[in-house]
N, C-alpha and C positions, 0 to 999 in steps of 0.2 A: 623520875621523882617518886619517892616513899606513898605510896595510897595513890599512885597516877593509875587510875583503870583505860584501857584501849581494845574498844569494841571491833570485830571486823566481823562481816558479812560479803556471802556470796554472792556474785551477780553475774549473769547468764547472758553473755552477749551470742552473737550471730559471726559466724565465720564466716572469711573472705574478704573482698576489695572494700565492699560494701558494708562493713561491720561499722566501720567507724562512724559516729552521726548518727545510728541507724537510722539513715536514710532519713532522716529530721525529725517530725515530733508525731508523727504517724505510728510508732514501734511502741510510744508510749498508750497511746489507746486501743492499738491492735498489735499485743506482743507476737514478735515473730515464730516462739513456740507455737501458738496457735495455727498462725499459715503456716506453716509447715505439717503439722498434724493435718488440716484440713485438704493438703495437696496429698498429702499419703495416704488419707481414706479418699477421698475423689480419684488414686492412680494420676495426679496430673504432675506430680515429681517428676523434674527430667531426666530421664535415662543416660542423659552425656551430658560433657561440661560443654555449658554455652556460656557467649558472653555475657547472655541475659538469663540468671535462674530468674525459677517459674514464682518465686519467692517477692523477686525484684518486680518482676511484671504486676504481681497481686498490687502490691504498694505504688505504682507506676498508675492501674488504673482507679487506686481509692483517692492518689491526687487530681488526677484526670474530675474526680467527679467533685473537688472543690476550687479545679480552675477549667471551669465547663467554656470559657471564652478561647481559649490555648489548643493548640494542637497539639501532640504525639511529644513531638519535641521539644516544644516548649514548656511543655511538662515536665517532660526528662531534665532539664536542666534547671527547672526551679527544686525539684527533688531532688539533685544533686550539687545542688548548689555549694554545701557546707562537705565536700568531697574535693575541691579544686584541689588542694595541695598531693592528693593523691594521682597514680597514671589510672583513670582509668579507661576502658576502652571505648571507641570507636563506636558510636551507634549512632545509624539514621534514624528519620523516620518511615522509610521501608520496612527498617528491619527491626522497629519496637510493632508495626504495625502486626507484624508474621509475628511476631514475640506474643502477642496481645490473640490473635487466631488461635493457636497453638492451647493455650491455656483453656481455651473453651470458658464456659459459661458454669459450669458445675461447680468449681471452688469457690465463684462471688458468690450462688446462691447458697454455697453451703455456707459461707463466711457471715451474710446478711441473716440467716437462722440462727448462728452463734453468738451473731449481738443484738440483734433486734430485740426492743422492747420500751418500755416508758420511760427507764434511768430515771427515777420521780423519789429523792427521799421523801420521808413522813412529811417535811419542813419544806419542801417546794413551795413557793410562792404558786398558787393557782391551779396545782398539780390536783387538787382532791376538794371536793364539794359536798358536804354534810356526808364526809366519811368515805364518798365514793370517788376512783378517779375520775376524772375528767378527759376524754377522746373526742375526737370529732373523724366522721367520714368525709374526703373528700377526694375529687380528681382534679388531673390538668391534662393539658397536651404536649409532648414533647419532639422537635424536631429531630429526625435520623438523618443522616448521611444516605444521598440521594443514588445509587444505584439502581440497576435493572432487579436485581434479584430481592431487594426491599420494596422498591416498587410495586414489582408483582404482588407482593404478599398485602401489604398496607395500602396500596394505593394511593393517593396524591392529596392533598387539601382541594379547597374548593371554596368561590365565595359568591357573591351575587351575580358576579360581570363572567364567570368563566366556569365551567365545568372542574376542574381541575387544574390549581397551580403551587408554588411551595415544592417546599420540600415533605416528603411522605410523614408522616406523626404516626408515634405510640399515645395509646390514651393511659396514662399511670392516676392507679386509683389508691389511697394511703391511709390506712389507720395511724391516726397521728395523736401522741397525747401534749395537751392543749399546754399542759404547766413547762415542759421540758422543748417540745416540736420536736423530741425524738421518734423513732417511725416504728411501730408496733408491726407494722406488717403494710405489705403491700403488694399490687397484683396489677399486671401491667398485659397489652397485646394491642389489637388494631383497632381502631376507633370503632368499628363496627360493632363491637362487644358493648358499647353502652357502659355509664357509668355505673348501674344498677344491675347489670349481669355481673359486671366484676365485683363492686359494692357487695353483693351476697358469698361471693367467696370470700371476702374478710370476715363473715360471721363467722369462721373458724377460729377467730381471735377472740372475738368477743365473752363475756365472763359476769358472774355474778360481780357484785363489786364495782362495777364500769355504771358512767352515765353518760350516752352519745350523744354528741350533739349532729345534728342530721338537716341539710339542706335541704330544699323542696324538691331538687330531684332524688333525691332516696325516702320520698315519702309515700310509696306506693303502700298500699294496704299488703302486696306478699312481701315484699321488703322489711316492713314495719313488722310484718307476725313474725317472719325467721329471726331476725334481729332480737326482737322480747325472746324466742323461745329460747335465746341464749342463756336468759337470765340479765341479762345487762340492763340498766332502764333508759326508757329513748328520752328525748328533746328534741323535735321535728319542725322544722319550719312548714305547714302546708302551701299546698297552690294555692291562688286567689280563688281562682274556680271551684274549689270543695266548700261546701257548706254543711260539715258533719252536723249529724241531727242533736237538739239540746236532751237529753235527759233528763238532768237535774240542774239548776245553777245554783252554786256555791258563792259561802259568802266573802271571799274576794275578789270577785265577779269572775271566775271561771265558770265552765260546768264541766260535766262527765257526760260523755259521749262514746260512740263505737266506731272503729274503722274496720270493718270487713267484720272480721271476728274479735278483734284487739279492743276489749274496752280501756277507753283513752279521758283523758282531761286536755280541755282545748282551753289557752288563752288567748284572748283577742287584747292586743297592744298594739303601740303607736313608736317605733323605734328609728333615730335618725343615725344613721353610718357616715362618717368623717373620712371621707381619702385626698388625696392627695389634687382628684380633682374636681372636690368640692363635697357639698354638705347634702347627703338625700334624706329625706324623710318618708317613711311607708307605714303603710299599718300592716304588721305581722300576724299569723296565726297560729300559734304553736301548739303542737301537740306533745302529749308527757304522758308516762306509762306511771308518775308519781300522782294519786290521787287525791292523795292528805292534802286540802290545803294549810292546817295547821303545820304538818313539819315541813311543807316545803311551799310556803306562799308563793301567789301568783308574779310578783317585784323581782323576787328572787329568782325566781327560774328566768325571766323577762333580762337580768343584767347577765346572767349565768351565760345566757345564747351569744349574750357578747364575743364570751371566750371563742369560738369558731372560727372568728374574723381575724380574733391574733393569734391562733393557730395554722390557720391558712394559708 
């Protein structure tokens, strides 16, 4: 038709069996240019044609880590689900498990540096609080697959009745920003590392611009200084047991106080948490590296520590 205009544009698929679907909607947040540059700088590109590129494995174990219930295979085949019309080949779980060894550990950590970070626009709902984001630090424990040779290294859980039962845990500790729960960084090993030894390796993330919100076990006075010396500003829950000394009290009943060398503002509040199995009420202590009460009142920071919980 006379004045009909018809736009075309290029698009970049992935060759082989595997092309089609890419692999489902995984290609769409991690384009496969990417994994592939990142396996050619790591050297973990396969040298020969296998059933399984090192390409398919990367994306094999990013779904692995949103269906953490699923074994090997049964991951394979919900990733390959939108693939049945095509032959493709034969894989156990033997042989995604050697697929999965092979690949080593270098290409996730480099792939997790390539996208880690807050994903927070300007307009995020909760992402950002009088200008600054919004993080919180925090840890969990994670179950491993029970072998001799993880054993050794982690050793076993453990609880009132037994020295040691379970299966062996990682302790993973996460900078997480509170508006998005995308994961700014994170630093993981054997529980014997303490939340607070790994906790300070995330001040490597940490930035002017940032306000952390910080549980009572990251409230240790070296904690608290390396953390500020960031430039970040804290939000601390203290232990019951600290009684930082009063300086001055201010007029929305806080005061300014010191922890070690850190001069700090402590509020004393009364905050009740809603889970699932039931309603607790506490009096909280919180410590801030914000000492204005005018730009940053005491109510405000008090709902602000909320965010942590639905971060967590």
């Amino acid at each position: 038709m006379p004045g009909q205009c018809v736009i075309t544009r290029e698009i970049a698929v992935a060759e082989g069996v595997f092309a089609p679907g890419h692999l489902g909607e995984l290609t769409q947040i991690v384009p496969f240019e990417m994994v592939d540059a990142v396996l050619a700088e790591c050297g973990a590109a396969q040298r020969r044609l296998r059933k399984l590129p090192a390409r398919v494995v990367v994306y094999l174990l990013l779904a692995a880590a949103l269906f953490g219930e699923c074994g090997y295979a049964a991951v394979w085949a919900r990733l390959t689900a939108a693939l049945g019309a095509l032959s493709l080949p034969p894989v156990t779980a033997t042989g995604l498990w050697h697929a999965r060894t092979r690949l080593g550990v270098r290409p996730l950590r480099a792939l997790f540096d390539l996208l880690r970070g807050p994903a927070a626009a300007i307009r995020t709902a909760g992402a950002r609080w009088a200008g600054m984001l919004v993080v919180a630090i925090d840890g969990t424990s994670l179950d491993v697959p029970d072998d001799p040779a993880t054993r050794a290294r982690l050793g076993k859980g453990s609880n009132q009745y037994t020295a040691a039962s379970g299966y062996p845990q990682v302790l993973l500790v996460v900078l997480v920003a509170c508006g998005t729960r995308a994961i700014i960084d994170a630093v993981f090993g054997p529980r014997s590392g303490g939340e607070t030894g790994y906790g300070q390796r995330l001040a490597r993330s940490l930035r002017a611009g940032m306000i952390v919100l910080l549980d009572r076990g990251f409230s240790s006075n070296a904690f608290l200084e390396k953390a500020a010396g960031t430039g970040a500003e804290l939000l601390a829950r203290l232990t019951a047991s600290r009684k930082p000394p009063v300086l001055r009290r201010l007029p929305d009943g806080s005061f300014l106080s010191r922890l070690g060398t850190l001069q700090v503002r402590i509020i004393e509040c009364e905050i009740t948490i809603a889970t699932a199995a039931g309603r607790h009420t506490g009096v909280y202590r919180l410590a801030t590296t914000l000492l204005d009460p005018r730009r940053h009142p005491a109510f405000e920071l008090v709902k602000l520590y909320h965010e942590r919980w639905g971060a967590t």
